[in-house]
C-alpha positions as CSV (number, residue, x, y, z in Angstrom):
1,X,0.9,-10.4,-21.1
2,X,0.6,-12.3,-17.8
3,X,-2.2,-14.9,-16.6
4,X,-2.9,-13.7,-13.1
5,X,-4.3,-16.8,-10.7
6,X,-5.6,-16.8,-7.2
7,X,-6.7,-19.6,-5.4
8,X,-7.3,-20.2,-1.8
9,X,-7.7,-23.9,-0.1
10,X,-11.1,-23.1,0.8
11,X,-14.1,-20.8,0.5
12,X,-16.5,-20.2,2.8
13,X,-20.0,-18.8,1.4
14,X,-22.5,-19.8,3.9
15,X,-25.2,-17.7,5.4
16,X,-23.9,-16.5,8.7
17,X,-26.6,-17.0,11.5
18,X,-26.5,-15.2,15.2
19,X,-26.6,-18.1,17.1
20,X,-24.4,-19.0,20.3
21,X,-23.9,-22.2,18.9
22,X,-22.1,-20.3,15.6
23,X,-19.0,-20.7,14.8
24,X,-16.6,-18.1,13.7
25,X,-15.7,-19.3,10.1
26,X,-11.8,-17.1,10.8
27,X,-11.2,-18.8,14.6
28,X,-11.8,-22.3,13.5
29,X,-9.9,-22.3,10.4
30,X,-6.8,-24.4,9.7
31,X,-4.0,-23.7,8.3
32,X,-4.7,-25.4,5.2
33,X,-7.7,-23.1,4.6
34,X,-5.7,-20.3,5.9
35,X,-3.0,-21.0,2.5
36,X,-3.2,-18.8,-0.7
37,X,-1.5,-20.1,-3.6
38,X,-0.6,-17.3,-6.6
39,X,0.6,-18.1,-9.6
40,X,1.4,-15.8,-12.9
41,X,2.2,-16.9,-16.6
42,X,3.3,-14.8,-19.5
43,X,0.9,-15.9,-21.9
44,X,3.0,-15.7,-25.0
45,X,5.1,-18.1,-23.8
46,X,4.8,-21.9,-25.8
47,X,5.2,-23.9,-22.5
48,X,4.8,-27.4,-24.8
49,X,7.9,-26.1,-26.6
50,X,9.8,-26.6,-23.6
51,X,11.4,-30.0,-23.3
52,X,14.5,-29.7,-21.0
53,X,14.7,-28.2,-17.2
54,X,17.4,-28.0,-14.3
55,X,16.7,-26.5,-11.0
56,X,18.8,-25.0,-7.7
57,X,20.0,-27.1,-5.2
58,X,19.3,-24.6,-2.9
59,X,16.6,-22.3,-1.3
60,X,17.1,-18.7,-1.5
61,X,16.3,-17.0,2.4
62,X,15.3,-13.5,1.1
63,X,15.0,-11.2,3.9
64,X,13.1,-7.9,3.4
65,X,14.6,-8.1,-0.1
66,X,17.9,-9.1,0.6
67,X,19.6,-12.3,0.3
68,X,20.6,-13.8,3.4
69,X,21.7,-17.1,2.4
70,X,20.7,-20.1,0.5
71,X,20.1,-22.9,2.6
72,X,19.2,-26.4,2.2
73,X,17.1,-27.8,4.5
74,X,14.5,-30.7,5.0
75,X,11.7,-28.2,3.9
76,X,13.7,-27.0,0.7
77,X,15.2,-30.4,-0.2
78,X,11.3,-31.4,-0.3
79,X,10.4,-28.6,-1.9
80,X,12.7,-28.5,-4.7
81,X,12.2,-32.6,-5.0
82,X,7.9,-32.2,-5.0
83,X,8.9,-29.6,-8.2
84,X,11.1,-32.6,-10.0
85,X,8.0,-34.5,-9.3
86,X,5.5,-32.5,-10.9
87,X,7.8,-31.5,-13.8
88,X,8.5,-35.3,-14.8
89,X,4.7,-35.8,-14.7
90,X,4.2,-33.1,-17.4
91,X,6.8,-34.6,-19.4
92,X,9.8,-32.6,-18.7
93,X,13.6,-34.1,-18.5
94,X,15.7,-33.0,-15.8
95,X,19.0,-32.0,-16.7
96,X,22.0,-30.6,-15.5
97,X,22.9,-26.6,-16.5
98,X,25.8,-27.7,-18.0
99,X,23.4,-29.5,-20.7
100,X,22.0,-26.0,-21.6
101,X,18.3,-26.8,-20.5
102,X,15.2,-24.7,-21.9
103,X,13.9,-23.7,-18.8
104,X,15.9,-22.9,-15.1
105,X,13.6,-23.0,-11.6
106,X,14.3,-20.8,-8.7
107,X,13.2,-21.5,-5.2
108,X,13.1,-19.4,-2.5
109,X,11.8,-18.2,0.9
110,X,11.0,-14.8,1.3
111,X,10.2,-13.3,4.5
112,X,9.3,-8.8,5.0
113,X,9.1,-7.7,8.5
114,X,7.1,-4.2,9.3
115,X,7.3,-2.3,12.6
116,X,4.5,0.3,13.3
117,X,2.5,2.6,15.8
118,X,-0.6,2.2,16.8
119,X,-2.9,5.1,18.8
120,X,-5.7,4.2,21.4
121,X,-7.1,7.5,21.8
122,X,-10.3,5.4,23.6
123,X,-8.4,2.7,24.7
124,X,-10.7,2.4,27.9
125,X,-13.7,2.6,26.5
126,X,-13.0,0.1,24.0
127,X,-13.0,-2.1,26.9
128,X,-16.1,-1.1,28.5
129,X,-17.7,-4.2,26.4
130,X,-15.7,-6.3,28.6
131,X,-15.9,-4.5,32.3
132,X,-18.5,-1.8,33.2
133,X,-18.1,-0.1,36.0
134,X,-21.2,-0.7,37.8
135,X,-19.1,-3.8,38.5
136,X,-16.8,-1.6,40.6
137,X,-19.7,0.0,42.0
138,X,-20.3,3.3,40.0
139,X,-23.1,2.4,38.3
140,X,-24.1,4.9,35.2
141,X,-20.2,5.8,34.9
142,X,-18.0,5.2,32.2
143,X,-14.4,4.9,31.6
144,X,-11.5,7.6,29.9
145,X,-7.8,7.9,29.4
146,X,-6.1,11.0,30.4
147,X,-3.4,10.7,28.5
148,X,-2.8,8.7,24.8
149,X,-2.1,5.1,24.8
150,X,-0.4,3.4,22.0
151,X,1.3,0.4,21.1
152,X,3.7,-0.5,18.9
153,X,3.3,-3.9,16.6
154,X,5.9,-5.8,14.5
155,X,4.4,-8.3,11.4
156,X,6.2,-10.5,9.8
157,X,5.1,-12.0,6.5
158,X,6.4,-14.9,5.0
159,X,5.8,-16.6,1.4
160,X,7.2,-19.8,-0.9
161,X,8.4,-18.3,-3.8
162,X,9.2,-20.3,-7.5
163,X,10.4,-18.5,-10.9
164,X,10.6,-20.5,-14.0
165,X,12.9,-19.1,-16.3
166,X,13.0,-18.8,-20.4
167,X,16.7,-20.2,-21.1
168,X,16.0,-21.3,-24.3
169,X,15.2,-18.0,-25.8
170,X,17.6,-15.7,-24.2
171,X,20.2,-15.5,-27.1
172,X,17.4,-13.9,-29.2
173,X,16.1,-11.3,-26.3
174,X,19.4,-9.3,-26.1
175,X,20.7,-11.7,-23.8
176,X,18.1,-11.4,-21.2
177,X,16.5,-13.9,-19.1
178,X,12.8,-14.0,-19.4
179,X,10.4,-15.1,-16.4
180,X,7.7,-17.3,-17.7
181,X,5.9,-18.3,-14.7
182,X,5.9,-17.4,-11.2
183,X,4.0,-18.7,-8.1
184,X,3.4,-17.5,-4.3
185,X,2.0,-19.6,-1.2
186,X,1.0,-17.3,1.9
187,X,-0.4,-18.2,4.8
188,X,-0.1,-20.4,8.1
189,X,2.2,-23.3,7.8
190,X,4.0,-22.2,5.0
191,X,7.4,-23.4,5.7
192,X,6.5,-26.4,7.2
193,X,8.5,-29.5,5.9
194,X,5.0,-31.1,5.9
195,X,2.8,-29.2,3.7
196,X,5.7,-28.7,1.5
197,X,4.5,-31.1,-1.4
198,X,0.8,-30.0,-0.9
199,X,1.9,-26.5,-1.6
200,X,3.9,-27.3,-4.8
201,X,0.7,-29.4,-6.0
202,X,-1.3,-26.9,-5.5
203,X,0.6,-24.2,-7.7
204,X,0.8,-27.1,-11.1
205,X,-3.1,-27.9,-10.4
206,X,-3.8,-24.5,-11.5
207,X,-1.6,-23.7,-14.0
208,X,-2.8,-26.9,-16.5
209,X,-0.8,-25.1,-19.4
210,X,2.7,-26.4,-18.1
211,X,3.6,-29.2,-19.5
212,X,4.9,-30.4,-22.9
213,X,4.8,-33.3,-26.1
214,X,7.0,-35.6,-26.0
């Protein structure tokens, strides 16, 4: 069984009032607020039973599910050092995977990109919010497209990706690495070097169960 987490910098539940002094809650948001932070546990797994970890060196570029490379650079070198940080504070000892550790951390950067089509079968009068023709002197008229419009879109979506791996107990699964706990951050400013050690902070803040007795 999994522990499922979400948790987003900031919630807005205010009343919304018509005003044209309002502010919309979406256009004035920062990044920060814009961030989503996911993170997943199997909850059979004794985290406290954990003593010994060892991590990449290196960040995995993952590329609509392919890896591209693995690269090292001032965002992943913080990233991988804020995760040493929050591992020492729960009282785990870094080690090297010669030393056999319990538990093996993953890092990587995963980015999807989607193409599409979009139809505006009203694309003028969508616009007639904006101009009315009574401003080109046809008052009482309205606006139409002979013909289809559309447009074509490309997203690209981008997320901080961690796995912590079971070491320890893979002799006794058939030799099969388990994944313990996993955590996503989505959202605006994700791979920037800056918010890095925010980002990991904010996936150990929720998951209080990782950490272990010395």
């Amino acid at each position: 069984m999994k522990r499922l987490y979400f948790w987003a910098a900031a919630i807005i539940a205010v009343p919304v009032f018509l005003s044209s002094c309002s502010k919309d809650p979406l256009k004035n948001m920062s990044e920060s607020d814009s961030r989503i932070y996911v993170t997943q546990s199997d909850t059979t797994a004794n985290f406290s039973a954990f003593k010994t970890y060892s991590i990449v060196d290196s960040v995995a570029v993952i590329a609509n599910n392919r890896l591209e490379s693995k690269a090292v650079t001032d965002y992943d070198l913080q990233v991988i050092a804020a995760v040493k940080s929050a591992m020492q504070q729960r009282g785990y000892t870094l080690v090297t995977k010669a030393a056999q550790p319990d538990l093996g951390i993953n890092v990587s950067r995963i980015t999807n990109t989607s193409t599409g089509v979009m139809s505006y079968p009203d694309y003028w009068g969508y616009y007639n919010s904006y101009y009315d023709p009574y401003y080109w002197g046809y008052p009482g008229y309205g606006y139409y497209s002979p013909y289809s419009s559309y447009g074509v879109y490309q997203i690209t979506e981008g997320g901080l990706s961690i796995e912590m791996l079971d070491l320890k107990d893979a002799t006794k699964n058939n030799n099969k690495i388990g994944t313990v706990w996993t955590a996503l951050a989505r959202g605006s400013g994700v791979f920037r070097a800056a918010n890095a050690a925010s980002q990991v902070d904010a996936f150990f803040s929720q998951s209080p169960y990782l950490k272990t007795i010395n």
